[in-house]
N, C-alpha and C positions, 0 to 999 in steps of 0.2 A: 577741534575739527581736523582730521587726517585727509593731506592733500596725496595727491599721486604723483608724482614725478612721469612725464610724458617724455620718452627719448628724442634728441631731434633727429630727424629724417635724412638721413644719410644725404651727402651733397651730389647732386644732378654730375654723368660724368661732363667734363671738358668738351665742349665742340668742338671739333676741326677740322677744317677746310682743305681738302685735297683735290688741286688744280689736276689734268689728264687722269682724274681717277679712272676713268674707261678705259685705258690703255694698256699698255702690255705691264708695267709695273705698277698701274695706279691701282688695279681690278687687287691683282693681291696684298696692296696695303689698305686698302677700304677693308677688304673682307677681314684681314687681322684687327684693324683697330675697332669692327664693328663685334669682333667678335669679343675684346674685351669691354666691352660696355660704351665706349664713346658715341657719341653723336654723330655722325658725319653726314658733310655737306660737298657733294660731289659736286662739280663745276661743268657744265656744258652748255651749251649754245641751246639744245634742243629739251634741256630739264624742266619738268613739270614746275617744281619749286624753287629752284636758285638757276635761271635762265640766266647767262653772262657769259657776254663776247671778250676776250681777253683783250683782242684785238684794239674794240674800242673804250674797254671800262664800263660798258651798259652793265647793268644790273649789279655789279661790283657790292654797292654799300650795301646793300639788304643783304648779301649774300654773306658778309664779312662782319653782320652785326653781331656781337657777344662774342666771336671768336676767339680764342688766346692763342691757339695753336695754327699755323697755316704751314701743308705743306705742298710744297711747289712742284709737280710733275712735268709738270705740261711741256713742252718743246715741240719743234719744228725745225728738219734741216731746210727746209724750204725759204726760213725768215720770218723776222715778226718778235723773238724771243725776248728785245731790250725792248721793246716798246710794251709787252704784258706783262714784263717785270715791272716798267715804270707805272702802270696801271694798277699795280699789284700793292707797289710800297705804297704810294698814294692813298690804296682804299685802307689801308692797314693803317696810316697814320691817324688819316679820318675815323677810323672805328672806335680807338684808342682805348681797348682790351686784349692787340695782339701782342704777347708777349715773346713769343718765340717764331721766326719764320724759316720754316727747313727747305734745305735746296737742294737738290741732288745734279751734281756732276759729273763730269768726266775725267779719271785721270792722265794726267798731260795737256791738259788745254794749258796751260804757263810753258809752252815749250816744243805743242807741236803745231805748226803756221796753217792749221786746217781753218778753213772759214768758219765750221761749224763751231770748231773749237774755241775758238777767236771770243763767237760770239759768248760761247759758256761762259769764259774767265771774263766778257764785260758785265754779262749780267751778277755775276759773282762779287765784282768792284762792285758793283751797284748797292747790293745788299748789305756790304759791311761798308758802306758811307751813307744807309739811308737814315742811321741813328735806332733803328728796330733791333732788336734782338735777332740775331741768325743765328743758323745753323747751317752749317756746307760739307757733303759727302761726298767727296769725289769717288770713284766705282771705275775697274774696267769694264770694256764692253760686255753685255749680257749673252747669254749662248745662244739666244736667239736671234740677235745681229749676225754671228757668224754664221748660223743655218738662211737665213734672207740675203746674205752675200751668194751662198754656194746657191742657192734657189734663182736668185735673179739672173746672174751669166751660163747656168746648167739648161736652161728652159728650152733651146734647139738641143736633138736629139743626136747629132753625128758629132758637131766639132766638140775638141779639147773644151775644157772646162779653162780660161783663164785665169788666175789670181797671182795677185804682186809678191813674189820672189823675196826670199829675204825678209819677209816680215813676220816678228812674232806677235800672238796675240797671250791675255791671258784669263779668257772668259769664264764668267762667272756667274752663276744659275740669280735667276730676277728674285726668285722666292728670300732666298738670302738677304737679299739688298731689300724688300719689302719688308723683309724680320726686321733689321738695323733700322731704317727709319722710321716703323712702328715704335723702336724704344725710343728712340732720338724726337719722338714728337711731344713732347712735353711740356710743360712750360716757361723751363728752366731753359735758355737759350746755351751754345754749348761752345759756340764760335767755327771755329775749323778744323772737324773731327780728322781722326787716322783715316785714310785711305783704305779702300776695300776691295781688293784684288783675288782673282780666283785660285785654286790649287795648284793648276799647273800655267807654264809659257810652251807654248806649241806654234812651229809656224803655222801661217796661212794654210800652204798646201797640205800641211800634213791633218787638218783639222778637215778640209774640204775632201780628201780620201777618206777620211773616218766619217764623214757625214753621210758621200754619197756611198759608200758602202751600207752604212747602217739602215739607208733609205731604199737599198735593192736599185742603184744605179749603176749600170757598170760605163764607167767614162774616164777618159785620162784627164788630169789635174794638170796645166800649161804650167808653172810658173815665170811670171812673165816681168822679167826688172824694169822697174820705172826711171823718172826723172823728175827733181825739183826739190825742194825743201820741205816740204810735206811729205815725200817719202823717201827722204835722207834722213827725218827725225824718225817715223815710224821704225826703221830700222835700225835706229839707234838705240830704240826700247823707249821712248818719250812717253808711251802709251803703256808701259809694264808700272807693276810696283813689286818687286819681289819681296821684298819686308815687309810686302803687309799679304801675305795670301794669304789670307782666314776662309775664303770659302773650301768647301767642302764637296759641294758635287761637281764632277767632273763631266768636263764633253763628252764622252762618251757614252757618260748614264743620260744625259741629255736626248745624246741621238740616237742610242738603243730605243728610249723612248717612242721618239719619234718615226721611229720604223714600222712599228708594232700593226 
């Protein structure tokens, strides 16, 4: 009697869990890793299927059942980010299928005394003593930070445009930073990758003339010097990486863009 040999059935992909997937970075790493075949499980307050408050850990464990991959978007300047991290490792320890947990940063929170920043590098201690498997990318600012700078003090229509004197930035398009953690989510935890900085360092003002130009605004650009430790390190480049600019698009094709 002739049997057949039946192939087994290719393995289901990977779930993973991406915290602020809504958000300005989370939207383009969903859409990539749904586009290679993963599963994904976006995180919100208001989701039909995986409903979870960071805030307090509701919904947490259903949410982070079977996972292996989880990556961490979500943030807030406003507060809150060590207490959904501490909610975060927790459901992951309880799940105990996460093998890899990816964090996206900021470069210079070890260096620049910002509060926000502060709280990055705690939440980051956090991650590499939770005993889980990490992953940590620190990034400078995305180019969309610097066009919501120039947006927010541009909004009256007569005075000078203000921004801090002296300061270079070195942004770098989000799609980019959504590529890299799309590879980086794997199962294979990676520890504390290189730093991921944009093409160019441009001051402040010089990036807020090429914005508001490219946007059809005609306003003059204050540069306005500060005071304190936070913007003594900013200007010291705390916030640069220049050995690692691997991105590629530049601010300008950004705010061409945004002109259009």
């Amino acid at each position: 009697m002739s049997t057949t040999n039946t192939p087994n059935p290719p393995n289901p992909p990977n779930a993973i869990l991406v915290t602020g997937g809504t958000g300005t970075l989370g939207k383009p790493l969903v859409a990539r890793l749904r586009d290679a075949g993963h599963e994904v499980r976006v995180l919100s307050r208001s989701s039909a299927r995986f409903p979870v408050d960071l805030r307090t850990g509701n919904g947490l464990d259903a949410a982070m059942a079977g996972v292996e991959v989880v990556v961490h978007c979500a943030s807030s300047p406003r507060g809150g980010d060590e207490v959904a991290a501490g909610h975060l490792i927790e459901a992951a320890r309880r799940a105990g299928t996460v093998r890899n947990l990816v964090y996206i940063s900021i470069v210079g929170v070890d260096v620049v005394p910002l509060g926000y920043y502060k709280t990055k590098l705690k939440v980051e201690r956090m991650l590499e003593a939770s005993g889980l498997g990490v992953t940590i990318l620190r990034t400078t600012q995305f180019h969309d930070l610097v066009a919501q700078v120039v947006d927010t003090v541009a909004k009256l229509p007569v005075v000078p445009v203000p921004v801090p004197g002296g300061v270079r930035v070195q942004p770098i398009a989000v799609e980019e930073v959504a590529a890299r953690l799309a590879e980086l989510a794997v199962p294979t935890p990676a520890g504390r990758v290189p730093d991921m900085g944009g093409p160019e360092i441009r001051t402040l003002p010089d990036l807020a003339r090429t914005y508001l130009a490219a946007t059809h605004r005609r306003r003059r650009v204050l540069p306005l010097p500060l005071a304190g430790k936070t913007y003594a390190a900013f200007k010291r480049g705390g916030n640069l990486t220049p050995s690692h600019a691997v991105g590629r698009g530049t601010f300008e094709q950004y705010a061409a863009g945004r002109g259009v």
